[in-house]
C-alpha atoms as one frame of an Amber mdcrd trajectory, in Angstrom:
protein
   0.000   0.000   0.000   1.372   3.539  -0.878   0.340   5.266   2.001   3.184
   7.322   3.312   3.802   9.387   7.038   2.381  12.719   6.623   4.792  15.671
   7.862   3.266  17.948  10.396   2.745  20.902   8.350  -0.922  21.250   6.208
  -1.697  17.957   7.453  -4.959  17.832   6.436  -4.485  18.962   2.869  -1.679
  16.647   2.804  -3.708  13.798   3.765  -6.332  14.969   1.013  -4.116  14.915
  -1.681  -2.507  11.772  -1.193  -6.284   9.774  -0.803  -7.026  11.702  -4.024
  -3.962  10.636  -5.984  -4.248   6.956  -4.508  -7.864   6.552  -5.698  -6.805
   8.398  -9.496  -3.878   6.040  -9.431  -6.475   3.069  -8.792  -4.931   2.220
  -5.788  -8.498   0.691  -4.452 -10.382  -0.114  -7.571 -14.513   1.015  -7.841
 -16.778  -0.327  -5.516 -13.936  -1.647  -3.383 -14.007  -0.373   0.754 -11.064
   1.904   1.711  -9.319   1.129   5.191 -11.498   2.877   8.168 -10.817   5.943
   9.565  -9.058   4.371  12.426  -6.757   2.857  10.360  -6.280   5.415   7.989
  -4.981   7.647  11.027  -2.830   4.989  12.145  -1.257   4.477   8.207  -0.949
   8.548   8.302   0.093   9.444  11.766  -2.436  11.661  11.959  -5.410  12.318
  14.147  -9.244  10.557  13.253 -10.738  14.092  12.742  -8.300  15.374  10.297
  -8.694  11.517   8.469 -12.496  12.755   8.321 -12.151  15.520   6.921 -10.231
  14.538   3.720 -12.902  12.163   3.491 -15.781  14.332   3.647 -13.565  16.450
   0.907 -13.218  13.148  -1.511 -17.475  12.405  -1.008 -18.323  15.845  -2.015
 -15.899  15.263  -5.075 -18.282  12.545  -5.751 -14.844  10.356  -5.580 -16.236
   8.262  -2.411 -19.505   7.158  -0.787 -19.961   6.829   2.916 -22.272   4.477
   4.161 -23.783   4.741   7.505 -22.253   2.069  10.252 -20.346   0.421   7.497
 -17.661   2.773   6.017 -16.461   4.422   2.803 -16.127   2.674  -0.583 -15.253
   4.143  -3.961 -17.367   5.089  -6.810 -17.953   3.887  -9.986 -17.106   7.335
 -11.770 -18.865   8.441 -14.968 -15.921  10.573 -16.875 -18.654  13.452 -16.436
 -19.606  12.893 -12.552 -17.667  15.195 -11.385 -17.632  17.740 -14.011 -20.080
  20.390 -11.900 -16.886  21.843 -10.047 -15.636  22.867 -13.479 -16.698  26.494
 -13.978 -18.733  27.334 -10.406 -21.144  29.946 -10.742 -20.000  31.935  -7.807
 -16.494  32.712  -8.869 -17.083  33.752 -12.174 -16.327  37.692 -12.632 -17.785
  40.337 -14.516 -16.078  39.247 -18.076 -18.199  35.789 -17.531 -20.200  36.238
 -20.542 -17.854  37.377 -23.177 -15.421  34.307 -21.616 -18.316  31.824 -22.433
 -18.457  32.570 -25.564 -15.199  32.566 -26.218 -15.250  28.849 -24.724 -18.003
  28.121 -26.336 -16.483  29.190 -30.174 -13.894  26.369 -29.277 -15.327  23.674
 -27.847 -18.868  23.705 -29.903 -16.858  24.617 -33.163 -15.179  20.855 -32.064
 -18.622  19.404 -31.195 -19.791  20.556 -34.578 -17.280  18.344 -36.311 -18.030
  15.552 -34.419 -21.706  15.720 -34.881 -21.164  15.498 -38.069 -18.835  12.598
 -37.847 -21.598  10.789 -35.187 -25.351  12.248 -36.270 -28.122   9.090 -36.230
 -30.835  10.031 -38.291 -32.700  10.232 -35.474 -30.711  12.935 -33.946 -30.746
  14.849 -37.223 -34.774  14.926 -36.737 -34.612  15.857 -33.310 -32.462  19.039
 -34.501 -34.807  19.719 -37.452 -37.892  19.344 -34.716 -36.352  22.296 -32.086
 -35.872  24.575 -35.576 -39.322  24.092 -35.745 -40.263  25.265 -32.167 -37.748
  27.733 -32.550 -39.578  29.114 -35.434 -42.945  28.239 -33.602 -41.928  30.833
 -30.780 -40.318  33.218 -33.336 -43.818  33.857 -35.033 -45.340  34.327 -31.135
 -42.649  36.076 -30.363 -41.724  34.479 -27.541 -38.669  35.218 -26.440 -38.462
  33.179 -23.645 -39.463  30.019 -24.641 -37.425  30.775 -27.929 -33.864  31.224
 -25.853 -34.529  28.064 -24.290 -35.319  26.215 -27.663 -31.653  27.719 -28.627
 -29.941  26.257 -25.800 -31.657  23.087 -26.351 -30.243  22.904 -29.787 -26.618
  23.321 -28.743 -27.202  21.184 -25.975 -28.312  18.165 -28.845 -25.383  19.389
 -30.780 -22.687  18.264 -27.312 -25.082  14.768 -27.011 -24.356  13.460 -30.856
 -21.120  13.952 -30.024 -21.370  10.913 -27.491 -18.635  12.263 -25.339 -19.660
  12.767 -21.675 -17.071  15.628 -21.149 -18.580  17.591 -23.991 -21.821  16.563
 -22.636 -21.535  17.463 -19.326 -19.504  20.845 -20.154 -21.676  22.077 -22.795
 -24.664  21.195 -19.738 -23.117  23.580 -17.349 -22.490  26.896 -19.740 -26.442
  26.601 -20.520 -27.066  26.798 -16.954 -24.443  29.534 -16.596 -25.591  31.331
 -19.889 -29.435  30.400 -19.232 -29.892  34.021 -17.021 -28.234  36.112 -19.408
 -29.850  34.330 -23.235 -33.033  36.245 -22.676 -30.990  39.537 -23.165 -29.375
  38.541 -25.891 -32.318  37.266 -27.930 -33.956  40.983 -27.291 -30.318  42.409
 -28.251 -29.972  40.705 -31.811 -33.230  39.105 -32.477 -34.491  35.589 -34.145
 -33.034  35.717 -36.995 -29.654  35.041 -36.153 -30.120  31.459 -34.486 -33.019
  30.303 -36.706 -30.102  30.970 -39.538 -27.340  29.355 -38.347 -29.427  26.564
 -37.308 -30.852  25.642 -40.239 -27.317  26.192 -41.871 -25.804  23.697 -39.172
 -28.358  21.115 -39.867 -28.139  21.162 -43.565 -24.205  20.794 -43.098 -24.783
  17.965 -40.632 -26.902  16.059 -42.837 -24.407  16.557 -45.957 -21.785  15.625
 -43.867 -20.030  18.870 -44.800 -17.630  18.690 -41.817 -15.619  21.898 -42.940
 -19.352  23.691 -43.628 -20.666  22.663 -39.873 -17.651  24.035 -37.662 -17.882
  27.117 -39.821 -21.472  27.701 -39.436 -21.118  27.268 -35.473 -18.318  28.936
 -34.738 -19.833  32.207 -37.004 -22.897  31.732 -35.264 -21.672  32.279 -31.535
 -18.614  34.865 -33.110 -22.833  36.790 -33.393 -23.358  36.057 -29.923 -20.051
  37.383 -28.853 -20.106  40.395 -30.410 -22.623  41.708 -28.332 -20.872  41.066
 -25.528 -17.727  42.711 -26.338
């Protein structure tokens, strides 16, 4: 077992890290229990409280479970579990939206080309069907319902792709960008995403690889403008 003494200084962060690298380094493979917290402090040299606490930090990680009366065991990770941590809300500064775009030109621009690569029928329907409520809530002119129609589509665009980072990334800028698509809809109008859209999908069903990342990455270089 790797576990090594800890050296009085930081020791709980010191403690952290080395459970965290021990459990990426699949030192006790998914599912399996990790030693108790007893033992743990004995391995460490360390107290049980500051052994609970690194645990409590690896649970809210998602990394471990703890199970009442019978101990801690580690999860069966999804590469997007613990993808929620990855931009939080709360520390994000004024320059948030123009920086989400930004992202977003880059990684969608790669979704885009994947899509194309990875598109079902099926998915190419389901595309085709939120141009039509997007166009549906265009002619009410609903700009609510229409925003979230648009971050529905970009949200289909990360799933083709089949890749749970992109999945779970793309997920967390339409929360972040959610609050703000509203104003951005009044700012530029319908036109712009019921455009590109279309444009996307046509490129998507050609598989015109080149066409696709161009139309998508144009289409939020729109978005960003107004942000700038």
């Amino acid at each position: 077992m790797g576990i090594k003494p800890i050296k009085k200084v930081n020791v709980g962060e010191q403690v952290f890290f080395q459970l965290k690298k021990m459990l990426i380094d699949g030192e006790w493979g998914p599912g399996s229990k990790i030693p108790s917290e007893n033992d743990l402090a004995d391995l460490f040299d360390v107290s049980r409280i500051t052994v609970r606490q690194a645990l409590q930090k690896l649970n809210a990680l998602g990394l471990i479970e703890t199970r009442l009366g019978d101990g801690s065991y580690v999860r069966d990770i999804n590469v997007g579990d613990s993808m929620n941590a990855l931009i939080p809300v709360m520390y994000l500064g004024e320059q948030t939206a123009t920086q989400v775009f930004e992202f977003r030109q880059i990684i969608e621009t790669g979704c885009t080309r994947l899509a194309v690569k990875r598109a079902t029928e099926g998915d190419i329907e389901e595309l085709k069907n939120i141009l039509v409520k997007m166009t549906k809530y265009r002619d009410k002119s609903d700009s609510n319902n229409f925003s979230k129609a648009d971050l529905e589509f970009h949200l289909k665009i990360a799933q083709i792709t089949r890749n749970a980072l992109f999945i779970k990334t793309n997920s967390i800028l339409q929360d972040v960008l959610e609050q703000s698509m509203d104003a951005v809809i009044d700012k530029m109008g319908y036109e712009n995403g019921l455009y590109y859209h279309e444009q996307i999908i046509k490129a998507i069903e050609s598989r015109d690889e080149e066409k696709a990342a161009e139309m998508m990455k144009e289409h939020i270089e729109k978005n960003l403008e107004y942000f700038k």
